[in-house]
DRENDRENSE-897972 format. One record per atom (N, C-alpha, C, O): residue in one letter; z, x, y. Coordinates in steps of 0.2 Angstrom, whole numbers, plus 5000, padded with zeros to 4 digits. Each point is the difference from the previous one (the first is absolute). Last residue first. Layout:
REM residues N
AZXY ...
***
This chain:
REM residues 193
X495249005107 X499649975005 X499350065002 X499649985004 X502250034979 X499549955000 X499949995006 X500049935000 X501650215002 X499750034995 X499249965000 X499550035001 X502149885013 X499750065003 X499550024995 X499450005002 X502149874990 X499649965004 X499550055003 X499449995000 X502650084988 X499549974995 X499449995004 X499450034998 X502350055014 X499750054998 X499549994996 X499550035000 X502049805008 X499550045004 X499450054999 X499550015003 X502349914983 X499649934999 X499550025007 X499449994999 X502450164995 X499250014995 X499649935002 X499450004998 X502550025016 X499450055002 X499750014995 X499450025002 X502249784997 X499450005005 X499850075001 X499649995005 X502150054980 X499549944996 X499249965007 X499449994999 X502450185005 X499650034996 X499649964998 X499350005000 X502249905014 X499650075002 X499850014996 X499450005003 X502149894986 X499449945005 X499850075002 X499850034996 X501550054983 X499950005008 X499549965004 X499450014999 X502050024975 X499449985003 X500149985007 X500349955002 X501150284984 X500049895003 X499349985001 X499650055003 X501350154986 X500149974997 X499749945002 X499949944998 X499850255016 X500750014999 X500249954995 X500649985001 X497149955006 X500250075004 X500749994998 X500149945000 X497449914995 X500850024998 X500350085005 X499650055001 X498049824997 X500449975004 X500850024999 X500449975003 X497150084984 X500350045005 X500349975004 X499750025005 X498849854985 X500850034994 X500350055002 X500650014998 X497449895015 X500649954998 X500550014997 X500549974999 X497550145001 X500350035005 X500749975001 X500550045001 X497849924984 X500550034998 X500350045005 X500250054999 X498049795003 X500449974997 X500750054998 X500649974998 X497350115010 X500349975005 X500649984996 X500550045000 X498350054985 X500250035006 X500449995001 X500550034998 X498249844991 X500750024997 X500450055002 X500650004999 X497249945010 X500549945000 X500450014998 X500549995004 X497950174995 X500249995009 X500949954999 X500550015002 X497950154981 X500349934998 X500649985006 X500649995000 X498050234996 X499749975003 X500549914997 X499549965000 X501250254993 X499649984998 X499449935002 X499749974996 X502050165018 X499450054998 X499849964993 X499550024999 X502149855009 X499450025006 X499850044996 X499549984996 X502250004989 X499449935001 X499749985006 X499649955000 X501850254999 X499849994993 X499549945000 X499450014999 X502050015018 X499850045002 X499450004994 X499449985001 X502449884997 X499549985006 X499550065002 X499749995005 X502050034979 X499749984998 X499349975002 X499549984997 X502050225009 X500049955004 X499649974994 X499650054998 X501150195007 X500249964994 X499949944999 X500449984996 X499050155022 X499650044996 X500449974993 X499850024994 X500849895027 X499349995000 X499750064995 X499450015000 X502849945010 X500049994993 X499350014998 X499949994994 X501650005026 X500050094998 X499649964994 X500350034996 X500449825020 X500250004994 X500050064997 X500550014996 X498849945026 X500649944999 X500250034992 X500650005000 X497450105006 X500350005008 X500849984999 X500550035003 X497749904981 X500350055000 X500650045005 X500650004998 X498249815007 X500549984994 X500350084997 X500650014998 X497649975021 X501049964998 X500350004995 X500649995000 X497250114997 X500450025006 X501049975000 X500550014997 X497649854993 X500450064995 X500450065004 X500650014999 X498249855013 X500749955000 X500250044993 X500650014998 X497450085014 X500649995006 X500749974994 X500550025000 X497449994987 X500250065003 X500850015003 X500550024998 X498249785000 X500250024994 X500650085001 X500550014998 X497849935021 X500849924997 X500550034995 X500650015000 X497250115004 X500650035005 X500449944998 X500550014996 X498550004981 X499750005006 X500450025006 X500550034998 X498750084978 X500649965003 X499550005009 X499650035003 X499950064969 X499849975005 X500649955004 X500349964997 X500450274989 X499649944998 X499849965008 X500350025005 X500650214992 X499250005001 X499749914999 X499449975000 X503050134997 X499650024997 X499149995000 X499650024996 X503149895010 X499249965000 X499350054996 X499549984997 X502650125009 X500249934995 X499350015000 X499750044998 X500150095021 X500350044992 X499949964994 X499750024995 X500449885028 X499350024997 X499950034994 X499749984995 X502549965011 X499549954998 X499450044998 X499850014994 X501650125017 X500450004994 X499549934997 X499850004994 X499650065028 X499950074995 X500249964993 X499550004996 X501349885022 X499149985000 X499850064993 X499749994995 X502650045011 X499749964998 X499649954997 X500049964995 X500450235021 X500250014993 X499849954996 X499650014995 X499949945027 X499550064997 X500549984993 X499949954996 X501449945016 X499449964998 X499450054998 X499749984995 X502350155011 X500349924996 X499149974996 X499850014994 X500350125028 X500150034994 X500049994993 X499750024995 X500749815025 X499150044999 X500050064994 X499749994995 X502449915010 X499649964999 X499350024997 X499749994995 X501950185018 X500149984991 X499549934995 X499950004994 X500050025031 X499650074998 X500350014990 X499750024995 X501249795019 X499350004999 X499550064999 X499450005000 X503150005003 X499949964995 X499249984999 X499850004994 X501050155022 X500150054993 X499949934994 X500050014994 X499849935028 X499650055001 X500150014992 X499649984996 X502249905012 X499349975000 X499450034996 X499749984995 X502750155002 X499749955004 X499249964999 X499650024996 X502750044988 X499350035003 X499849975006 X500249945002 X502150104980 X499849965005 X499450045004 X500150065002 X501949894974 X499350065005 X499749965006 X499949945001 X502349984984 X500050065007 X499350025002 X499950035005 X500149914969 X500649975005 X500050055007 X499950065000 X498050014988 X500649964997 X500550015005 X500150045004 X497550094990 X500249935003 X500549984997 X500150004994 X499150225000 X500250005008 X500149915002 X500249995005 X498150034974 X500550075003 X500049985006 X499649975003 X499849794990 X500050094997 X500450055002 X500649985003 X498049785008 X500450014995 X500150074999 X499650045004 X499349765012 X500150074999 X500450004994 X500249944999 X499149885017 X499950004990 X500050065000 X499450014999 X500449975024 X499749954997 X500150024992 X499550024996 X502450035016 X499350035004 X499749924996 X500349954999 X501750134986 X499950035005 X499249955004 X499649984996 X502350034981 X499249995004 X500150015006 X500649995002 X500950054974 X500049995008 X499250025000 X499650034998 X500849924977 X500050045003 X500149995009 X499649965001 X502350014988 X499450045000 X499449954997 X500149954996 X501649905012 X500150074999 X499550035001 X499649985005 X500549764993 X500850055004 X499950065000 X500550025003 X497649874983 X500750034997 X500649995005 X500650014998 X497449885008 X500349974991 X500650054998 X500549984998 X498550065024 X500449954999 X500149954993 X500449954999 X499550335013 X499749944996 X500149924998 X500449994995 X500850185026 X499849994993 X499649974997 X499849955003 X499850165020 X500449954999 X500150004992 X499650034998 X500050155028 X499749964992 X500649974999 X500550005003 X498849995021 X500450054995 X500049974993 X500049944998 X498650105030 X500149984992 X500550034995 X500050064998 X499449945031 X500050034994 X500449964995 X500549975001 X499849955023 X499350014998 X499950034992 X499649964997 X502649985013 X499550065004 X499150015000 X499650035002 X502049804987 X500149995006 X499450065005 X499649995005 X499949974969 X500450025003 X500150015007 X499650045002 X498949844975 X499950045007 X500750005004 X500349945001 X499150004976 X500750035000 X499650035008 X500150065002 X497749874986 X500649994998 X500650055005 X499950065002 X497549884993 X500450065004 X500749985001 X500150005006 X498149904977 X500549995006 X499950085000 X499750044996 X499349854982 X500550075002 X500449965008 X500549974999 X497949884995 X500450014995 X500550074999 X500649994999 X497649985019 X500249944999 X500649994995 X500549985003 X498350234998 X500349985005 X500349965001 X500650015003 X497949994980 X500350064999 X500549975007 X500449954999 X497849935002 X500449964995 X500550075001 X500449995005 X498050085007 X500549945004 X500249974994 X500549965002 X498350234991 X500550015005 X500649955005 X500550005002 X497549944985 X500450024997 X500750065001 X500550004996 X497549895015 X500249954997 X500750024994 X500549974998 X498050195014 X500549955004 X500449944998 X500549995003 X498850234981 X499549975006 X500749965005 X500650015000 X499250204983 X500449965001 X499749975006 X499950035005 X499050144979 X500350015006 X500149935002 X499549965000 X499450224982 X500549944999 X500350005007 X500350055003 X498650134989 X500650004995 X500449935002 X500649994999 X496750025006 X500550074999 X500849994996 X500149994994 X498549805012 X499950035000 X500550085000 X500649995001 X499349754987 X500450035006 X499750094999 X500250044995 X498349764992 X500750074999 X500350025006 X499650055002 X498849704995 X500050075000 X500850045000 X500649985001 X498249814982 X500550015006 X500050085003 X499950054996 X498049834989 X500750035001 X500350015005 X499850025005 X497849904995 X500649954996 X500950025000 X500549965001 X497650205014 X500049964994 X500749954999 X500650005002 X499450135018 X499150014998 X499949964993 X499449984999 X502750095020 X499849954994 X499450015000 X499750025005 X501750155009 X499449955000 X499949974992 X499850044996 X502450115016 X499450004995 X499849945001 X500549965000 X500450105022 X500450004991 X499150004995 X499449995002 X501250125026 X499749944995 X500350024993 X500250054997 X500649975029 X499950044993 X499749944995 X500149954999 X500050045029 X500149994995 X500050044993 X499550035000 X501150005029 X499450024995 X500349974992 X500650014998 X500349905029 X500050014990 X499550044999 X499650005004 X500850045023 X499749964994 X500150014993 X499950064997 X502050045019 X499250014999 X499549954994 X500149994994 X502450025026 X499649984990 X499350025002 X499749995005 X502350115010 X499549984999 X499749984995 X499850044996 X502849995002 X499550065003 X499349945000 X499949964995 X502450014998 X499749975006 X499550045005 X499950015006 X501650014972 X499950065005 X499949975007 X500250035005 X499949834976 X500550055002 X500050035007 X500349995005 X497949904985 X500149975003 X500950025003 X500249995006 X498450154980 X499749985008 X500449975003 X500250025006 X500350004972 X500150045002 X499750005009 X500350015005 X498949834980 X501049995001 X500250055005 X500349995005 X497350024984 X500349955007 X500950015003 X500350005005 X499150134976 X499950035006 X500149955005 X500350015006 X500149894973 X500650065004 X499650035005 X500449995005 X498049874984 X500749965004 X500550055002 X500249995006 X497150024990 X500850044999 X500549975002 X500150015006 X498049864981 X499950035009 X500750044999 X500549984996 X497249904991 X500750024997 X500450045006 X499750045003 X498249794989 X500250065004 X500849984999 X500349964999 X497149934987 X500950015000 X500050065007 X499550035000 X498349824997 X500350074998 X500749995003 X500249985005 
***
């Protein structure tokens, strides 16, 4: 049996430096047949996929004081500015600056939405947490996971051609970006595995 464990809440503990209380685990949906199981309720980003996420976003632009200051995009120099880990949107741009705390609380809110915005795509097709976790990233990095050809060819259960189109998602601002190209070849692996 898969378990799936709150990483924010740990994190949050660990902040605080308040007493851990033993893990209690959450359990994911139980395979019972040939089919891959369905990331249970609306989808919940495991561990494996928080550390690719993390890995490829950074906590970037950390500032003498401690606090983070958004940065441009680097295909464009410009908008959209990122912030934290991969923030984007209203209120990010040139000058903002968050602390620690407000980078990992945008983080965790970030990964609900989403976990949300896949499960939505996927539509009830059969996925596993691997699968799950690295459509996350991708989405996460792209916004694209409801126009995605690789979304299209998982829900009709065709894994390979998937995988394989994660690899077309390497462009930002015209240019082919090495970091983009080592995070689908990531996200590929995750996917299959």
């Amino acid at each position: 049996m898969a378990w799936n464990y709150d990483f924010f809440a740990a994190l949050r503990r660990m902040k605080s430096k308040a007493p851990v209380p033993p893990a209690v685990p959450r359990p994911v949906a139980i395979q019972t047949s040939p089919t891959p199981a369905i990331p249970v309720a609306f989808g919940s980003v495991g561990p494996s996929g928080i550390e690719l996420i993390k890995q490829f976003e950074g906590c970037a632009r950390r500032r003498g004081d401690g606090y983070f200051e958004a940065y441009p995009d680097p295909g464009t120099g410009g908008d959209p500015w990122t912030i934290g880990w991969g923030a984007t949107g209203t209120g990010i741009a040139r000058g903002t600056v968050w602390s620690g705390a407000q980078c990992d609380a945008r983080l965790e809110a970030d990964l609900a939405r989403f976990a949300r915005d896949v499960t939505h795509a996927l539509d009830g097709a059969p996925t596993t947490q691997n699968q799950f976790d690295a459509l996350v990233s991708f989405h996460y990095n792209t916004g694209a996971i409801g126009k995605a050809t690789l979304t299209k060819l998982h829900k009709a259960g065709r894994f390979a051609g998937a995988a394989d189109e994660f690899g077309k998602w390497v462009h930002a601002g015209g240019q082919r970006l090495p970091g983009l190209v080592r995070r689908r070849a990531a996200e590929a692996a995750l996917y299959l595995r």
